[in-house]
Backbone as CSV, one residue per row, in Angstrom:
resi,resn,N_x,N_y,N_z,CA_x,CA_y,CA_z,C_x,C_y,C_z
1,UNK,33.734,5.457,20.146,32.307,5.532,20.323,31.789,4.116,20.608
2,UNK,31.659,4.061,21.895,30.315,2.752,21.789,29.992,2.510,21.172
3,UNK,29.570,1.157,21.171,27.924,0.509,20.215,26.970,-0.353,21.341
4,UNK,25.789,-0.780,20.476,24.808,-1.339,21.635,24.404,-2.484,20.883
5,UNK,25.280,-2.980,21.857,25.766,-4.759,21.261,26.488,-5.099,20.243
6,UNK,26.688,-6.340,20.659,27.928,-6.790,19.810,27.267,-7.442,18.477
7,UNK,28.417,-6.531,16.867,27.841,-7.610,16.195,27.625,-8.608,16.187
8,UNK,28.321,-9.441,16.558,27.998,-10.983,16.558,26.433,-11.296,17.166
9,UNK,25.829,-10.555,17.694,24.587,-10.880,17.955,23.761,-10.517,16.816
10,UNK,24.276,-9.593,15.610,23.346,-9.379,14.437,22.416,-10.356,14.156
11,UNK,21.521,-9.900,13.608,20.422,-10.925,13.243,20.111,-12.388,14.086
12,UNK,20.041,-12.292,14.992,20.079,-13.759,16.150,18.585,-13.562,15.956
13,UNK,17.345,-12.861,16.156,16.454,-13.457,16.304,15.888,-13.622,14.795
14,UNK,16.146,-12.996,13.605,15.345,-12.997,12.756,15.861,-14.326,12.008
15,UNK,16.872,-14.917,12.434,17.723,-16.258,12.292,16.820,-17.584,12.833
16,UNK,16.452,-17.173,14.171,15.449,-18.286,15.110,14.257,-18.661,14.461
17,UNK,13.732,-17.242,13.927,12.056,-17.365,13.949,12.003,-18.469,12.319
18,UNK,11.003,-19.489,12.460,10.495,-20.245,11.768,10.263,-20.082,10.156
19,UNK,10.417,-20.741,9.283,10.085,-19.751,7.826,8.560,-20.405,7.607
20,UNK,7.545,-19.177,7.244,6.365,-19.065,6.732,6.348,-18.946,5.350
21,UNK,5.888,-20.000,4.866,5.631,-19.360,3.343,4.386,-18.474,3.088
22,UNK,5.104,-17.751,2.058,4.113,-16.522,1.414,2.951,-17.168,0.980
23,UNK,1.614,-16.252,1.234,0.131,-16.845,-0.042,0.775,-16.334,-1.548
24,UNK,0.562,-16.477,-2.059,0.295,-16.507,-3.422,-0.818,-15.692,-3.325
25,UNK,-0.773,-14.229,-3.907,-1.133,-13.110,-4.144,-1.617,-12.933,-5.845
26,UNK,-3.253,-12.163,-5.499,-3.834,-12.272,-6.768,-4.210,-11.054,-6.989
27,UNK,-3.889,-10.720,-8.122,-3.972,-8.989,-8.175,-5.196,-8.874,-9.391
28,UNK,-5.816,-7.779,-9.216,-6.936,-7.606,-10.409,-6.531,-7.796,-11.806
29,UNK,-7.594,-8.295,-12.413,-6.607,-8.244,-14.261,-6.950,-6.894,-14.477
30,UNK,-5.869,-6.743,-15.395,-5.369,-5.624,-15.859,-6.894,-4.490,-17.237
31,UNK,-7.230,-5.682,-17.954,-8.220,-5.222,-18.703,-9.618,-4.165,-17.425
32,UNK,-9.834,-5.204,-16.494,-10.961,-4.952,-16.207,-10.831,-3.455,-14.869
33,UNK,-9.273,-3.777,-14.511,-8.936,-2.191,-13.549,-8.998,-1.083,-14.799
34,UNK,-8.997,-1.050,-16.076,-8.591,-0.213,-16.774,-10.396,0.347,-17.360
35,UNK,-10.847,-0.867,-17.352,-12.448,-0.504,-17.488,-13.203,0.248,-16.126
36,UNK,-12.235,-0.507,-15.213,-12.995,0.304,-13.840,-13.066,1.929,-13.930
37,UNK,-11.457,2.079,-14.269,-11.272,3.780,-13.966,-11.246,4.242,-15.183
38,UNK,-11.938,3.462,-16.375,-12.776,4.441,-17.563,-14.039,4.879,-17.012
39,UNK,-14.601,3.800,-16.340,-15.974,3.988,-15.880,-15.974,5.848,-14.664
40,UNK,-14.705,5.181,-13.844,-14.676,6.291,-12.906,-14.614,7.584,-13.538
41,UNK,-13.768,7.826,-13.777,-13.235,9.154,-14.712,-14.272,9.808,-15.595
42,UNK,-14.112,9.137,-16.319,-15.385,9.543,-17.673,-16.835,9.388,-18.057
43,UNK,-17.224,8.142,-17.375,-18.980,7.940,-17.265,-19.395,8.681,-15.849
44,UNK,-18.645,8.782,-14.869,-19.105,9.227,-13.640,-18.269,10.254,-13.138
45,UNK,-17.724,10.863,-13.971,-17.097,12.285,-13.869,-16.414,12.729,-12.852
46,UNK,-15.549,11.839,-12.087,-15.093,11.469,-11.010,-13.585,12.379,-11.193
47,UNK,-13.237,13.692,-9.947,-11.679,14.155,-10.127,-11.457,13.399,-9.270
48,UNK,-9.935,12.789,-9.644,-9.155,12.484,-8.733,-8.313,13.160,-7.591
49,UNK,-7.802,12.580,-6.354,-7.207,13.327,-5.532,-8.377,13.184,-4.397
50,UNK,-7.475,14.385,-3.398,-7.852,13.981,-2.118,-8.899,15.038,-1.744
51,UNK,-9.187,16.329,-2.489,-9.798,17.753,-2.230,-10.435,17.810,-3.600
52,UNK,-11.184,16.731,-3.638,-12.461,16.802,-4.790,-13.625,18.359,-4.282
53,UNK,-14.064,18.922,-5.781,-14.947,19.788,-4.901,-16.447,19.046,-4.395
54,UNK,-17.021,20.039,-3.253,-18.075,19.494,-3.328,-17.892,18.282,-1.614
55,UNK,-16.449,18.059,-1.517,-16.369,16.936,-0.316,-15.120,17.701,0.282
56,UNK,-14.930,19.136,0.468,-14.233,19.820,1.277,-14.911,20.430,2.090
57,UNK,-14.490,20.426,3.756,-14.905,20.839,4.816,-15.361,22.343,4.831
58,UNK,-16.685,23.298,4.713,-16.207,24.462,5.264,-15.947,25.315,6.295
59,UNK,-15.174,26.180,6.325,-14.000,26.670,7.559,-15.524,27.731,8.491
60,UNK,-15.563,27.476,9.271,-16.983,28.283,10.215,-15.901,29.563,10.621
């Protein structure tokens, strides 16, 4: 069985390209996501998911 190309060409371009360093990534604190989706859930009575009632299409 064929192949399409030779290993030896493996990884040749991802070898070339330049190294970028990563940002430094800041994620929400943890206390205040947990206050968010108390707030959601339970003060604002919020179901989760994608077919909440009330925001489903009806069929004509």
């Amino acid at each position: 069985m064929p192949t399409h190309g030779s290993l030896t060409k493996a990884g040749k371009v991802r070898g070339q390209t330049p190294k970028v360093q990563a940002r430094e990534r800041h994620g929400i604190i943890s206390s205040m996501r947990n206050r968010e989706n108390f707030r959601k859930r339970f003060q604002l009575k919020r179901v989760p998911g994608q077919n909440k009632p009330g925001q489903r299409r009806k069929r004509k």
